[in-house]
C-alpha positions as CSV (number, residue, x, y, z in Angstrom):
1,X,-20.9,-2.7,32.0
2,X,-23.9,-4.3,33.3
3,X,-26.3,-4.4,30.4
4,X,-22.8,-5.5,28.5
5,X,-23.0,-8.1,31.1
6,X,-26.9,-8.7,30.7
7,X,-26.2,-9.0,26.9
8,X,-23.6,-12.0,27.0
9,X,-25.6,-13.4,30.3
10,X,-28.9,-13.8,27.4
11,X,-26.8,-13.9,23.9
12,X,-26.3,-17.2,22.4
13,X,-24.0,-18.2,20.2
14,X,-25.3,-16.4,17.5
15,X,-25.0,-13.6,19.1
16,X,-21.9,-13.7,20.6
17,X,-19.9,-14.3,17.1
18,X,-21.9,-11.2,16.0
19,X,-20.4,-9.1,18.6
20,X,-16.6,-10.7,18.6
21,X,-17.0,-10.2,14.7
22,X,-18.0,-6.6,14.8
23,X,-15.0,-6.6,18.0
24,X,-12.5,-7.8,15.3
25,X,-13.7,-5.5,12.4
26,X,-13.3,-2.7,14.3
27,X,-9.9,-3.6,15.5
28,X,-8.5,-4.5,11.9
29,X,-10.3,-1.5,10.8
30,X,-8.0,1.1,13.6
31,X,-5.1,-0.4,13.2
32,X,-5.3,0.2,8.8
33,X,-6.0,3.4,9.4
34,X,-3.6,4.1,12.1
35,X,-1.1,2.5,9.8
36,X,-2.2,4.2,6.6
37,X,-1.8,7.2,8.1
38,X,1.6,7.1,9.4
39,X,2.4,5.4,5.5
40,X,0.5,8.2,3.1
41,X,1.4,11.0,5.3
42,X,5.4,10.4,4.9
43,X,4.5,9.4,1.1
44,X,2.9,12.7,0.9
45,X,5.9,14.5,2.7
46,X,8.6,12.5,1.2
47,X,7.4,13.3,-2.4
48,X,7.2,16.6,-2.1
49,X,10.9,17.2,-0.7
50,X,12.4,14.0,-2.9
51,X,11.4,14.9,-6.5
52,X,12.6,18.5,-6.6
53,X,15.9,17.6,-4.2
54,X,16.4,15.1,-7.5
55,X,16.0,17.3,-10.1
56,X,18.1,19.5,-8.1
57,X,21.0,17.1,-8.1
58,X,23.5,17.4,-11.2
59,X,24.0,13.2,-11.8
60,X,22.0,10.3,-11.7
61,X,23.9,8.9,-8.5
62,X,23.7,12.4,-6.7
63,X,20.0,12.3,-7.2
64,X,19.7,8.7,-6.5
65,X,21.6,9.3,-2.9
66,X,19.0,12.2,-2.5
67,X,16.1,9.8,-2.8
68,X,17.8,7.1,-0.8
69,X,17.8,9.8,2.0
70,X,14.1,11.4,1.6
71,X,11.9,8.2,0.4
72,X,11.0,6.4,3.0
73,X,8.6,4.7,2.3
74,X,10.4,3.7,-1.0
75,X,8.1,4.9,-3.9
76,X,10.2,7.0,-6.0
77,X,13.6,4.9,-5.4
78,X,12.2,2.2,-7.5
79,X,11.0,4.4,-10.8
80,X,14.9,5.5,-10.7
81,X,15.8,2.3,-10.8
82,X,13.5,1.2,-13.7
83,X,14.5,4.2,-15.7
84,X,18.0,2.7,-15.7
85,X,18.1,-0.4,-15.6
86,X,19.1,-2.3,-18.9
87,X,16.8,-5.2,-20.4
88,X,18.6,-8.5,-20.1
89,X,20.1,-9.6,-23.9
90,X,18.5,-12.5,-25.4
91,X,15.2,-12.0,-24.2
92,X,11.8,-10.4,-25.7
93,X,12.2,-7.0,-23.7
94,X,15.7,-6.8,-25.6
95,X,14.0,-6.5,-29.0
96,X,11.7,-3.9,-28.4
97,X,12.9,-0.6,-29.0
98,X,14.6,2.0,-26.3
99,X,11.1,4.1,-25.7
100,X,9.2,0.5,-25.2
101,X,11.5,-0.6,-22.8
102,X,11.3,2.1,-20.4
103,X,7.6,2.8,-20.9
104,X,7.2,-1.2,-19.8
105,X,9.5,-0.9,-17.0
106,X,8.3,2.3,-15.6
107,X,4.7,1.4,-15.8
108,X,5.6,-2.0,-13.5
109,X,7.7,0.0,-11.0
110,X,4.6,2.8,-11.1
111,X,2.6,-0.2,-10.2
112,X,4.1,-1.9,-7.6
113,X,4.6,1.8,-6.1
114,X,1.1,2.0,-5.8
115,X,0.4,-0.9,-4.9
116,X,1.9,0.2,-1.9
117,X,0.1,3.0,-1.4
118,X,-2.9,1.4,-2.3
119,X,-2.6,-1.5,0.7
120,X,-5.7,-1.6,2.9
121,X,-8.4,0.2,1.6
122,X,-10.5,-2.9,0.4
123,X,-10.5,-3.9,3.8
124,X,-11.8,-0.6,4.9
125,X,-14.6,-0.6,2.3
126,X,-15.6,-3.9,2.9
127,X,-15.8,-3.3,6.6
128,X,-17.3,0.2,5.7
129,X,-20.0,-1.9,4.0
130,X,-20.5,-5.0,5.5
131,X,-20.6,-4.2,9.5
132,X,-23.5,-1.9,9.4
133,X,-25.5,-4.9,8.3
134,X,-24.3,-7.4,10.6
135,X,-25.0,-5.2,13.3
136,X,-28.2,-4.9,12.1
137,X,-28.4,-9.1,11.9
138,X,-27.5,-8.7,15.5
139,X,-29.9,-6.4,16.5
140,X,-32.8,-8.5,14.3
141,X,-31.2,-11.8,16.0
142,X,-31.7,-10.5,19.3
143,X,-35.3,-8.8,19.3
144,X,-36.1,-12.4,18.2
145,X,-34.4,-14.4,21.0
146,X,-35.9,-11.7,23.3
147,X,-39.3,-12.2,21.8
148,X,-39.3,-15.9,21.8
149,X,-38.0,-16.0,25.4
150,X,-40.9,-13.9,26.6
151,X,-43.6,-15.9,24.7
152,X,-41.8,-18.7,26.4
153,X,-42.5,-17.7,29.6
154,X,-46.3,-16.9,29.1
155,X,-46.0,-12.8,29.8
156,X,-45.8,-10.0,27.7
157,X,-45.1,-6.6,29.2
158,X,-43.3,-3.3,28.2
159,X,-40.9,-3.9,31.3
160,X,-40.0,-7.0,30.1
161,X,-39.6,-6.5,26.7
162,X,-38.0,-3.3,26.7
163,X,-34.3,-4.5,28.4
164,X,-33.5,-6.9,26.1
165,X,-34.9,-5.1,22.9
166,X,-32.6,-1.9,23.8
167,X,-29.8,-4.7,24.2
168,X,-30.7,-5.9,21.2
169,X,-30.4,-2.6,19.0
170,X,-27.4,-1.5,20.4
171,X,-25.7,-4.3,17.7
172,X,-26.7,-1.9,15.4
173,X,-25.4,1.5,16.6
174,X,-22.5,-0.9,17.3
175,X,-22.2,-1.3,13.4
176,X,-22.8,2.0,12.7
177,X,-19.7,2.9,15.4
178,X,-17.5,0.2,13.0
179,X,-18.7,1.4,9.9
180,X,-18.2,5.5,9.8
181,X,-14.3,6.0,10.6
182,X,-14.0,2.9,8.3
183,X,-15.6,4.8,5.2
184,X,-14.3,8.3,6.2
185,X,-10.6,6.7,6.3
186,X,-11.2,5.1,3.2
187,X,-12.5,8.2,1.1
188,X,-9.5,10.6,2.8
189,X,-7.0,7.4,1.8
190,X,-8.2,7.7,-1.9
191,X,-7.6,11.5,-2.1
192,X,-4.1,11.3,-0.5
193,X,-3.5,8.1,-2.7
194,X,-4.5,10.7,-5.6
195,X,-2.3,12.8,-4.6
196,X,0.7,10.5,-4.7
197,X,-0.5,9.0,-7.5
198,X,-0.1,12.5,-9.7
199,X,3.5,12.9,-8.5
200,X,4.0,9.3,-9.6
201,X,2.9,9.4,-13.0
202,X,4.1,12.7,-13.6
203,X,7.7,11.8,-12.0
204,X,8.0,8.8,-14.0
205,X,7.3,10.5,-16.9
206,X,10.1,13.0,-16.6
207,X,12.4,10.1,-15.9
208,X,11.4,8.6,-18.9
209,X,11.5,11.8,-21.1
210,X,15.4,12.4,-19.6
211,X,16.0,8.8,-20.0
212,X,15.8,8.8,-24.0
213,X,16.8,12.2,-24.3
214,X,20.9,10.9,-23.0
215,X,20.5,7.8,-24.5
216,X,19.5,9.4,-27.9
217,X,22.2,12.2,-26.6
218,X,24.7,9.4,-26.4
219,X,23.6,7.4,-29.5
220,X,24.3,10.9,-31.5
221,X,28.0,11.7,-29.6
């Protein structure tokens, strides 16, 4: 606490916005990946118990109660929904045919979905990029305040130049300390979003498939 102390006591402003922006980097940084985790981990969960519970079920609104219940984080819900919802009459999504309309609807529910998902991790790779190198501004900042303070004075000594050096080069281990749960959240978000992503596509494709196939079912009776 006191060479935290002895750092603000010598930092000027430079300095100090260095430090309060690495402060708020790291902070936004915990609180994404705290928040991530909590989301993808039920996304994971969820998917796996909601898409066979709706194949399981024997009617659309059986299934769709099923999801209601086991989506929480409302990913799958929304493909169901696209699968049957009609195009409105009069307009341009109207005229194209059946297979069309749910590929175009299922693609923007798939999106949005993912989008979802996806929430967060440019913030974690830019702060997994950026904050090792303002740390390292920091540190370089520092040395030369230190450096230009002692020239100041007229003496140059290892005693006196050593304190607020170290001070100095803990900006970077400090953007270091930002920087590495940033870009190991990230790459563990991208494989879980991976995973999501798979059941996604591959659930939205079976709603489409099943979609035509009682519509053309329909068409035919």
């Amino acid at each position: 606490m006191d060479g935290l102390s002895d750092f603000y006591a010598r930092a000027d402003a430079v300095g100090v916005t260095v430090a309060l922006l690495l402060l708020a980097m790291s902070v936004a940084g915990w609180v994404v990946i705290v928040w991530k985790v909590v989301v993808l981990r039920r996304a994971l969960v969820d998917s796996a118990r909601a898409i066979p519970a709706f194949w399981d079920a024997t009617t659309w609104e059986q299934g769709r109660a099923r999801l209601e219940a086991l989506d929480r984080e409302r990913v799958l819900l929304p493909l169901v929904h696209a699968a049957q919802q009609a195009a409105p009459s009069g307009t341009l999504q109207a005229q194209a045919d059946v297979a069309s309309q749910l590929t175009r609807r299922l693609r923007d529910a798939l999106q949005a979905s993912l989008a979802t998902l996806q929430f967060g991790q440019v913030l974690l790779a830019s702060i997994g990029s950026t904050s090792p190198f303002v740390g390292l501004f920091g540190t370089v900042w520092g040395i030369y305040q230190a450096l230009a303070a002692i020239g100041a004075a007229g003496g140059f000594t290892i005693d006196r130049i050593s304190g607020p050096v170290g001070e100095a080069l803990v900006m970077t281990a400090a953007g270091l300390a930002v920087a590495i749960p940033a870009v190991l959240a990230y790459n563990l978000f991208g494989k879980w979003v991976g995973t999501c992503e798979a059941r996604l596509e591959g659930f939205a494709h079976d709603l489409r498939e099943m979609e035509l196939a009682t519509r053309e079912g329909t068409l035919s009776s």
